[in-house]
C-alpha angles and dihedrals in degrees: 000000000000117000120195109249128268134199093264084059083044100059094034109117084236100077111064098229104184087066080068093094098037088050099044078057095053099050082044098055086040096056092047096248136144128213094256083050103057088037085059089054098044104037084234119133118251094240097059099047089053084060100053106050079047092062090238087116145014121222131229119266092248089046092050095049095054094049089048092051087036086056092041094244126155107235098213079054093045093044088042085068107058096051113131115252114245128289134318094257083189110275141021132221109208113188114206086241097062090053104111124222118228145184113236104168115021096204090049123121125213087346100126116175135190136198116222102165134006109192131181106203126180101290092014158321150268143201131218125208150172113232122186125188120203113212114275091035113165134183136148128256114275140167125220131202095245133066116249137209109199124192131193115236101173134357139008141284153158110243111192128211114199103298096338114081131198130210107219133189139198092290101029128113144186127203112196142167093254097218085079108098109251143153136180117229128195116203101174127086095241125084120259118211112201123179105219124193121197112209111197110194146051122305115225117239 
């Protein structure tokens, strides 16, 4: 008999909690909405919205349930979605052509990301992914809800971090509490590669 999840099932490290974004985007654009669309169903700011299928943010479990019935979406289907693949068998071969591009921030430009490996661990999971920047990216500043680790492949950038701004090189790299506003820029007219790792869960003191 199928049950309607609860936030036990939630928080549980089966579910893969940081696709929830990128799912919610997939059921809107299926659906042929727009973000002030589903905002006018939902009663949900726009914004917010925006951050959450972005995975800057997750949203509560009242707030996610509204969005899944407002998009007509079974939950146990929803839910179904987000279960964790099977078990780590000890290593994982990951061929270039398996990596998966996404779309993080719709109004982004030059910003391309792709995902190469999504991983729950005990307390938590991370993602890893290829971003390139085009020159003449622009985005604006935003925060997410993991902590990051970004390295620099090929080129050169500023990243900013709220009001303070680093200058980083091929071979550099920058780790960060990701609610901290923050955004790379790239002002040269050359691409810049950065590998960036997503880090969901709590850092140990």
């Amino acid at each position: 008999m199928q049950h309607d999840p609860s936030q036990e099932d939630i928080n549980n490290n089966a579910l893969v909690y940081h696709r929830i974004g990128g799912l919610i985007r997939r059921y809107r654009k299926e659906k042929g909405l727009k973000l002030l669309d589903l905002s006018a169903l939902t009663g949900i700011k726009s914004a917010l919205l925006s951050k959450i299928e972005n995975g800057r943010m997750l949203p509560t479990i009242p707030t996610l349930f509204t969005i899944i019935q407002k998009l007509g979406v079974k939950t146990e289907t929803f839910f179904s979605e987000l279960s964790a693949e099977k078990s780590f068998p000890g290593y994982l071969l990951l061929p270039a052509d398996t990596y998966t591009s996404y779309e993080k921030e719709e109004d982004a430009v030059g910003f391309e990301y792709q995902s190469i490996l999504e991983q729950n661990f005990e307390g938590g999971a991370f993602q890893v992914s290829l971003l390139t920047l085009r020159p003449g990216a622009r985005r604006e500043l935003v925060s997410t809800a993991a902590f990051e680790y970004v390295y620099v492949l090929e080129g050169n950038l500023k990243f900013q971090l709220e009001d303070k701004i680093f200058e980083l090189s091929e071979g550099d790299s920058i780790f960060f509490d990701g609610s901290i506003s923050h955004v790379p820029i790239n002002p040269k007219k050359k691409k810049v590669r950065l590998l960036v790792m997503y880090f969901f869960g709590k850092i140990i003191q």
